[in-house]
N, C-alpha and C positions, 0 to 999 in steps of 0.2 A: 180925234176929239179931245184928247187930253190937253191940258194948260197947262204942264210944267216941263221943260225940257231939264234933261241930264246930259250930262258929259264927264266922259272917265276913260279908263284907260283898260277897260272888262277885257277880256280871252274869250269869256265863255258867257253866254246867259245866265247862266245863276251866280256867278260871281257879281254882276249888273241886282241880281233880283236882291241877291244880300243891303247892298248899298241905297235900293230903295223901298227897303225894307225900314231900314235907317230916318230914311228922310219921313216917312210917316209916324214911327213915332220918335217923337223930341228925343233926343240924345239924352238931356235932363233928368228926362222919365228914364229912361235906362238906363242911365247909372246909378238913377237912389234905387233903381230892382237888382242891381251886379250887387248893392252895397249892402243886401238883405244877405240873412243867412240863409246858406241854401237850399234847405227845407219850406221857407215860405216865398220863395221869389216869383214872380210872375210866369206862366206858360210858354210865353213866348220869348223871356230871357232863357227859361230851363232849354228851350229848345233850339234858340240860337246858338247857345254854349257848347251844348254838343255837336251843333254843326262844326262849330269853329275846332271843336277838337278833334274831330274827324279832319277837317281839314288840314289842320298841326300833322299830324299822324300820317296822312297822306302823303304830305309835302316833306318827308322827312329825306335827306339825301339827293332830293330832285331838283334840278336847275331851273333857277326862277324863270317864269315865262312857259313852263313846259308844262302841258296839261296833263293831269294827272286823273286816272279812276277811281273812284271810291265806291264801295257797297251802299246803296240806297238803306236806310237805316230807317223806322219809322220816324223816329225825330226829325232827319234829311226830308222824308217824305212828306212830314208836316209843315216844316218849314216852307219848306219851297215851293209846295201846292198851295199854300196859301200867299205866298208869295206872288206867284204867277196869276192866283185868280184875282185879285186885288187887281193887278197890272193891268188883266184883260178888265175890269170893270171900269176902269179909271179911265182908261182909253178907246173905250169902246160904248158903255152904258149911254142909253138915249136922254134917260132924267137918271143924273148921279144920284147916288144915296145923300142925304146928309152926313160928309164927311166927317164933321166935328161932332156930332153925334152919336155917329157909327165908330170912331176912334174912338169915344170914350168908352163904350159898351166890351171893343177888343179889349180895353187896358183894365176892365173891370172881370177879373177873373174868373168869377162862378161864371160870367158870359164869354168868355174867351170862345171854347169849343163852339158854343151853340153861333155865335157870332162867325167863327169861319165856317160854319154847317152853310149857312144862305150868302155866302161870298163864294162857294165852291157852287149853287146851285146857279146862282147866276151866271158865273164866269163861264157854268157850263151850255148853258143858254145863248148865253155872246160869240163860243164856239161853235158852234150849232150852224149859226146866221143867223137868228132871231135880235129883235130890238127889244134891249130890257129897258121899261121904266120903271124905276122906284118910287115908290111910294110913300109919303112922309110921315114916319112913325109918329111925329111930333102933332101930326093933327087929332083931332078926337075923332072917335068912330073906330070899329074894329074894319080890318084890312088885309088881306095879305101882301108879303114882302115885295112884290113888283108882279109886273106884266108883262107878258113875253110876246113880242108879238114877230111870226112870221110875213114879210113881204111878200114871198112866192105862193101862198095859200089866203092871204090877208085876215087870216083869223089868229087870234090874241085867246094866252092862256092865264091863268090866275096861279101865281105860283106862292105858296105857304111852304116853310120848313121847318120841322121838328126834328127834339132831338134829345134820345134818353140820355140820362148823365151816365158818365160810363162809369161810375166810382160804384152807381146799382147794377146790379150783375143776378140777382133773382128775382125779376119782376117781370113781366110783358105788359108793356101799356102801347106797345102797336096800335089800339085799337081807340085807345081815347087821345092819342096825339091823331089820329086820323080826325076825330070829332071835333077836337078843339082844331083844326086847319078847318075843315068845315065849317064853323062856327065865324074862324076869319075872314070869308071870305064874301061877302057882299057886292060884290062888283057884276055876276052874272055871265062872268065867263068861267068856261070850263073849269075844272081844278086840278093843279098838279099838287100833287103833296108829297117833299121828299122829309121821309122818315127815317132815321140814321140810330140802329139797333144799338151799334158801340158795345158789341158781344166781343171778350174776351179769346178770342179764339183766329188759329193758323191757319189760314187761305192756302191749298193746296196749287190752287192758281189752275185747276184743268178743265177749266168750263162748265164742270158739273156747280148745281146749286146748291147749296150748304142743307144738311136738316135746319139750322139755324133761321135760314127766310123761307123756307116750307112752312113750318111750324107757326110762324107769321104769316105767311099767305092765308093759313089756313084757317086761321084766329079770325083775321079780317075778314074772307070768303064766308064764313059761320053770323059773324057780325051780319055781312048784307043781308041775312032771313033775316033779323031783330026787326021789331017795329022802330026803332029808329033808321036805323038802316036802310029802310024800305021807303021813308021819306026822304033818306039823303041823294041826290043826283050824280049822275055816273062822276066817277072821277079819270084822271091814272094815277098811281101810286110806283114812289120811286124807292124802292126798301135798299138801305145799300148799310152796309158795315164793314167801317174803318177801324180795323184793328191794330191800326198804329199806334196810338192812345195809350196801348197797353205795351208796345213791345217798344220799346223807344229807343233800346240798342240792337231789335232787330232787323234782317229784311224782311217785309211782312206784306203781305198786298191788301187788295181792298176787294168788295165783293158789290156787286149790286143786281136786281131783277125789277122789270120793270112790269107791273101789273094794273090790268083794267078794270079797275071797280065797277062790277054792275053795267058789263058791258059784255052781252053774250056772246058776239060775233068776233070778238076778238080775244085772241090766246096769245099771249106771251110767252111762248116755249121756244125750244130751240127744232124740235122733232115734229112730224105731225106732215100730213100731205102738203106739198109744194104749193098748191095753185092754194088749198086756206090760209098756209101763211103770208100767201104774197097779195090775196086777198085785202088779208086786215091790214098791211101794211099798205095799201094801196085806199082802204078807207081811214085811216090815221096820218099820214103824211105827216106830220108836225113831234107826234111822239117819237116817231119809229126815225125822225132826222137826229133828233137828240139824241136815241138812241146809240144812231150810228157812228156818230160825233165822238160820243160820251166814249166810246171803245175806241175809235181812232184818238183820241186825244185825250192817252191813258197814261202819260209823262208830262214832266216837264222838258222843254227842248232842252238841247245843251248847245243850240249855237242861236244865234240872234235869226237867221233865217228860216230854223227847223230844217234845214239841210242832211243834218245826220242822218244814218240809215237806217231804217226801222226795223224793230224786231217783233216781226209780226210771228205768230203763233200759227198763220196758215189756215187754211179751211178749215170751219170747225161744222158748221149747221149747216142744212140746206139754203137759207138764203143768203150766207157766204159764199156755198157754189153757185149757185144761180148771178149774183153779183158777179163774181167772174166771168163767167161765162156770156154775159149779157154784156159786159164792158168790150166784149174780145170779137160778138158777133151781130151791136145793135145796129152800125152801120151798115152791115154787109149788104147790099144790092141782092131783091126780091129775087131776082131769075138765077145768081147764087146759089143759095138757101134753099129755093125749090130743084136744085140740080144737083144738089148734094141728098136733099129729100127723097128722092125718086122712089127709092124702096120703101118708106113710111108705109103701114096699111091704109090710114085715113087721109092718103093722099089728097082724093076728090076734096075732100073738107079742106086741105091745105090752099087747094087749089084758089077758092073765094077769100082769102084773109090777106091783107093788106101788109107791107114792107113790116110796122112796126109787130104787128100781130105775130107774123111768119116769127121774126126774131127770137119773138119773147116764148114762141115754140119749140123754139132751137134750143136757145137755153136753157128752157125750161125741160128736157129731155135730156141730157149734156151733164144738168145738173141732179136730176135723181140718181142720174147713174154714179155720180163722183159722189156724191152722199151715201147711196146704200155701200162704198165701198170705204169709208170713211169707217159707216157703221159696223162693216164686216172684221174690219181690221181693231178697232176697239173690244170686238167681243173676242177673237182668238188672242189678243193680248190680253183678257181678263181671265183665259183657262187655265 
């Protein structure tokens, strides 16, 4: 879908994402920002520069053509995430942004952050499979940032994104960036509001959920008794904190929980009986794809195919096992499944349930078991 072709002489993908990194904004503009003193220069110069020095640094002794590793550095991580989600909107987005528009707002610096805040939300949306349309800041009327709409369920979400300034560091306003996304959103479909905390603070990276988006969960959960609250319609809510921001010479990760406003049936946890969470996830289909996405597609590639090998973390939740399990044994042929079942007690019961059912029994069995032992083995590793 994109209109611009490139041609160069890249190794690697993000050597590619630098250079049209470049092409978007004028060279021009980049060099009266190189020509600033370094204390006032644009965001996205400060953070190109340290790529580039990372990369000098890397390439030190190494023969040209040879790819080389580097530590993912917050600045690295800023760069090139935004880098990459630019790429996937430009070439994927159903109605683009207003480009010239939206460039000016990147180069205007107190918008900088908040500006790549809803480039990361879309691009994560385009990775999903959903169709983003954006919506034209430049008309009157309030709005939120695009619409997302999946083919495979043909329902469309309303996506808003906010985002504290990370320079405030004692405030919680969770709650009125959740109102004011509300407040934008006029269109009548659902609401996704991604809300981007920008808390100070090290991502241990183990799955577990920070006090930091508890504490937020918790704020907003209090809010839904409010009599405003009580008017506003269910939403989901994307809380995530990028602590890059703040570590720019570190490796730093990022954190996010994804929550049901005002929607009682469905839990966002990671713990909790197998068949409710595979439940909600079976009456949400559209969340729970981003979701899935959003954690599959938790780098930037290093090669133009995404070919590299991935460095998955492994089972973590019950419906990571069940996942497994369910990929290893949905096709398996009924008289299979009931032959390996024999000894089950609720056999008879097994007996009336059709190929996909059987499966999703199997797995579903297969995987409490690999869960509670997941669980077992976290708890004597805490004694």
């Amino acid at each position: 879908m994109g209109s611009r072709w490139m041609v160069g002489r890249w190794v690697t993908f993000p050597d590619f994402l630098i250079d049209y990194v470049k092409g978007l904004f004028e060279a021009d503009w980049g060099n009266a920002e190189i020509a600033k003193p370094e204390g006032v220069r644009h965001p996205l110069i400060v953070l190109y520069q340290r790529v580039c020095a990372m990369q000098q640094h890397a390439r030190v002794d190494v023969q040209e053509g040879v790819v080389v590793e580097s530590p993912v550095t917050g600045a690295a991580s800023l760069f090139f995430s935004l880098a990459y989600n630019l790429y996937c909107i430009e070439h994927n987005a159903r109605k683009q942004p207003n480009w010239r528009r939206w460039i000016h707002r990147f180069k205007t610096g107190e918008d900088f952050y908040a500006t790549c805040y809803e480039a990361y939300a879309a691009a994560s949306f385009i990775r999903a499979g959903f169709l983003v349309d954006f919506l034209d800041e430049g008309e009157p009327g309030k709005k939120p940032e695009f619409l997302a709409f999946l083919p495979a369920t043909g329902k469309t979400l309303a996506v808003e994104c906010k985002r504290r300034a990370h320079e405030i560091t004692d405030k919680n306003n969770e709650v009125g960036q959740l109102n004011r996304a509300f407040d934008q959103n006029r269109t009548g479909h659902t609401l996704v509001a991604f809300i981007e905390l920008a808390r100070p603070f090290l991502y241990e990276g183990d799955g577990s959920i920070p006090e930091v988006l508890r504490s937020a969960i918790r704020r907003i959960e209090r809010h839904a008794a409010t009599p405003l609250g009580q008017q506003q319609e269910v939403a989901y809510i994307m809380l995530t904190n990028q602590s890059q921001v703040h570590f720019l010479e570190s490796g730093v990760g990022q954190v996010g929980y994804l929550h049901g406003y005002k929607i009682p049936e469905l839990r966002f946890r990671e713990t909790g009986p197998l068949e409710e969470l595979l439940a909600s996830r079976d009456a949400h289909p559209e969340i729970f794809r981003l979701l899935s996405s959003m954690q599959r597609h938790n780098h930037v590639p290093n090669t133009f195919d995404a070919s590299e090998p991935r460095n998955d973390a492994g089972l973590r939740t019950p419906l990571d096992c069940f996942d497994f399990y369910w990929d290893a044994y949905r096709h398996t042929p009924r008289h299979q499944l009931l032959e390996w079942m024999a000894g089950w007690p609720e056999r008879a019961e097994l007996d009336g349930l059709d190929q996909s059912r059987l499966a999703r029994r199997f797995a579903s069995h297969f995987a409490c078991l690999h869960a509670e032992r997941i669980q077992a083995g976290r708890l004597a590793s805490a004694e």
